[in-house]
Structures are given as C-alpha cells and as structure tokens.
N, C-alpha and C positions, 0 to 999 in steps of 0.2 A: 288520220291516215295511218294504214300498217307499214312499220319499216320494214325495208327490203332486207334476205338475207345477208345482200353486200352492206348495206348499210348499216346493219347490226353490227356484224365483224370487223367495220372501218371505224367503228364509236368509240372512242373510253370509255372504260368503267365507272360508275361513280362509285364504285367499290374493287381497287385493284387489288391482285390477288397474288400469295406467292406459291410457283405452282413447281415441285420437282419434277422432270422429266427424265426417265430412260429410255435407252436408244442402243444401238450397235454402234462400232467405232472401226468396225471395216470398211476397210478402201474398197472391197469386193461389194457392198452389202447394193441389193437390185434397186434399179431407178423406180420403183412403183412406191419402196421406201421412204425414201430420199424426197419423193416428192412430197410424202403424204410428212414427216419430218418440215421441211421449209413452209408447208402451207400452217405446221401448228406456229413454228417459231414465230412465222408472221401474223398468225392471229391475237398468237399472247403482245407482241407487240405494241398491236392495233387497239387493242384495249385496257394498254398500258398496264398489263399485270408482267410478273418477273419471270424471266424464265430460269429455273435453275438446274444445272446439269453438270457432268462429267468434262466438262470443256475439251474434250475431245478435237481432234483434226481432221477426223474421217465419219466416213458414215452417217449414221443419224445424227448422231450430236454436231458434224460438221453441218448438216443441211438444216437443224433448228437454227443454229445460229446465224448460220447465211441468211437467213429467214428475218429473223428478230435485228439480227442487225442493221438489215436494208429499208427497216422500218423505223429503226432508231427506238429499240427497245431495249429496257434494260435487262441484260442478263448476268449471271454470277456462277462462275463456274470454281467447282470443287477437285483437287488434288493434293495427292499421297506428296509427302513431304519427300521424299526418295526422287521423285522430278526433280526437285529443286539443287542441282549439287553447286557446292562451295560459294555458297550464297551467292549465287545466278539467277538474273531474273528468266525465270521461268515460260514468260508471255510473250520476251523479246522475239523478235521476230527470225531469231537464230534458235528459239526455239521450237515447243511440243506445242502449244497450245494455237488454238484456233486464232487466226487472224481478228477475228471480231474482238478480242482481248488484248491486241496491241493496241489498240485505242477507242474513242468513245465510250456509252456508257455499260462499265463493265465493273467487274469485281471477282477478286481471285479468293478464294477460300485454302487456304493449305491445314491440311490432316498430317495427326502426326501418328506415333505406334507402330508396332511390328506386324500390324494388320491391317484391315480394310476397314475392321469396325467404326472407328474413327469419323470417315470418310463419307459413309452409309448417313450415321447419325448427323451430320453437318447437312447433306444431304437434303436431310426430311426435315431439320430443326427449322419450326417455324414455318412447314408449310401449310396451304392451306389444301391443296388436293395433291394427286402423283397422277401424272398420265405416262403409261407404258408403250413406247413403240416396238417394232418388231427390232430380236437381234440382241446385241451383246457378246463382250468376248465368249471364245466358245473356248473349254480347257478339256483335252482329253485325254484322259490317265488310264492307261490299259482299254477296260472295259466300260469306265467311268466316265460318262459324257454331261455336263449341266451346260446350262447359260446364267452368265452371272447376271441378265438381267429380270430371267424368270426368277432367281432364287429372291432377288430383292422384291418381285414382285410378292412371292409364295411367303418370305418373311412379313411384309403390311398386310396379307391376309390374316395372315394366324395371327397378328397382334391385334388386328379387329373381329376376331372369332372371339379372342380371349378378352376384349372388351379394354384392353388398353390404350387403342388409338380409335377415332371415329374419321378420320381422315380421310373425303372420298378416293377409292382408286379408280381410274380407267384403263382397259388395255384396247391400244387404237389394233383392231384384230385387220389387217390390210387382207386382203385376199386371205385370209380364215387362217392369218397366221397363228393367232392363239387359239383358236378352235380345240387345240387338244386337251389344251391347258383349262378350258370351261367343262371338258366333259369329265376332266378329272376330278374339279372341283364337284360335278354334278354327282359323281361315281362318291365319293368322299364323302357327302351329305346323304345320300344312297344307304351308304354304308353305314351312316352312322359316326361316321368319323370325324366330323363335324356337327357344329349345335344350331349355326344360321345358315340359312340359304342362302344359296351362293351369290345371290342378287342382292342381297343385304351387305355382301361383305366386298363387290367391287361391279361394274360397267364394263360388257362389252360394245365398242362401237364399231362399222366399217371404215371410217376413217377419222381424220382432225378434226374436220368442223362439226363432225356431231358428239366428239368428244368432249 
C-alpha cells in the first residue's frame, strides 16, 4: 500500500537530517509566511531532523519554531555573542530568544567576533541541506537596500558555483517571493557569469512541504 502524504510527513526518518533554515525576524512579516514557516518547523519535526536557525522571536524564525516545538523537535538556535550581556542567560525568559529555548529540546549556539561571519559559519557547520524562506532583516543605507537572508542565500550559491560546498539549497518561493532572485540567477548563466545552471546549484519550491 502507498503511504499517504500525511503519513509521509508524520514518519521519522530513518536517516535524520540537520537542516539550516532562514527566515525573516519581523513582527510585521504577512501571515501566508508565517504559515508556510510553522508548517516546515513541524515537518522537520515530524521526521525527526534538526531544525537550525537564527532563534529569532519574530517572524519566520518565530513561526518555525512554534512549529517544531509543538512537535517536540529538536531545534538549535545560533547567536551573536553581543545578546549575551554580563553573562546573562540569553534564552531566560526575560530575554530575546524564542520561547521554544526556554525549555525542551533545544540548544543555544553563541558566535563570537566583530562580525556575522562567525554566526553564518556555525550556522551551515554540519549541515545537511539549507532551506530559505521568505524575508530577512532588511538594512537600508541611502540608496543601498539587501536582505541579509538573500545575501546568505547568493553566498551558498556561489560557494557551490565554485565547487566548494555540494550542500542542497532550497528557496520555499511563497507567492513568487523569490521569483526575482531565480530570474537573476537565470540572467547570470545567460550572461555567462556563471558556469552551472541554476538548477544545479539550488531548488525552487511553492512551499514547505515540497521543499
């Protein structure tokens, strides 16, 4: 007999997996997000792979771990040592980090340096795929606009261009939110400015579960 898709998604693994995720961390970021967010956390859950993120309190990263934790999955969340002041726990519940890290199974990651790099690299160490949702702090200097979770996307591209990483990426594109970010990549190979097709070097999907 064929298992059902519910039934797939509710199975463990017999191979679990550790999987980075980025997300937004806006208290703003739209409910179509948010939802397609809580539906991954609780798949990685469900099939007893790890989820690992930004431990965030808002936005995507709040609604993965809503997700993964109402399943009782483990997650491990990474942060900049500058949270942390005068050796204060971080996860208390006077703090920044998501409720899901005040207790059950959790794990706090702290990055140190006067940068993010750190952070990024803890991040990816040892995973087995990266799946991108929509979002990300946005920072905008003059004329200068990124999301820092395309740039960490557009970084795992070009390190599997350049043959450094084979690590699959996904971006869950929700309502065609990466959409532009695929024709760039399309334009870029186009151009020549790239050496693999763009399908070689990560997954678009419409949401979680086919993520």
């Amino acid at each position: 007999m064929s298992q059902s898709a519910d039934d797939y998604f509710a199975s463990p693994s017999e191979d679990p997996l550790r999987i980075c995720c980025y997300g937004s961390s806006s208290s703003l970021t739209p409910l179509e997000y948010l939802t397609q967010a809580e539906t991954l956390g609780r798949t990685l859950a469900r099939r007893g792979h790890i989820c690992v993120n930004g431990a965030g309190s808002s936005g995507c990263m709040a609604a993965m771990n809503d997700g993964a934790s109402a399943e009782g999955g483990r997650i491990v969340g990474v942060i900049h040592e500058m949270f942390v002041v005068d050796g204060s726990d971080w996860v208390s519940k006077e703090g920044g980090a998501h409720s899901a890290f005040h207790e059950g199974k959790r794990e706090i990651l702290v990055a140190g340096g006067n940068d993010l790099q750190e952070r990024k690299r803890l991040l990816v160490e040892g995973a087995d795929a990266l799946i991108v949702l929509p979002g990300g702090t946005i920072c905008c200097i003059t004329v200068y606009v990124t999301t820092n979770t395309v740039q960490s996307a557009v970084g795992n591209v070009l390190s599997r261009n350049l043959g450094f990483t084979d690590i699959p990426i996904v971006c869950v594109s929700v309502a065609g939110y990466y959409e532009p970010f695929r024709l760039m990549l399309d334009r870029a190979y186009r151009d020549k400015l790239v050496r693999n097709k763009p399908e070689s070097l990560l997954h678009f999907e419409p949401n979680s579960l086919e993520a």
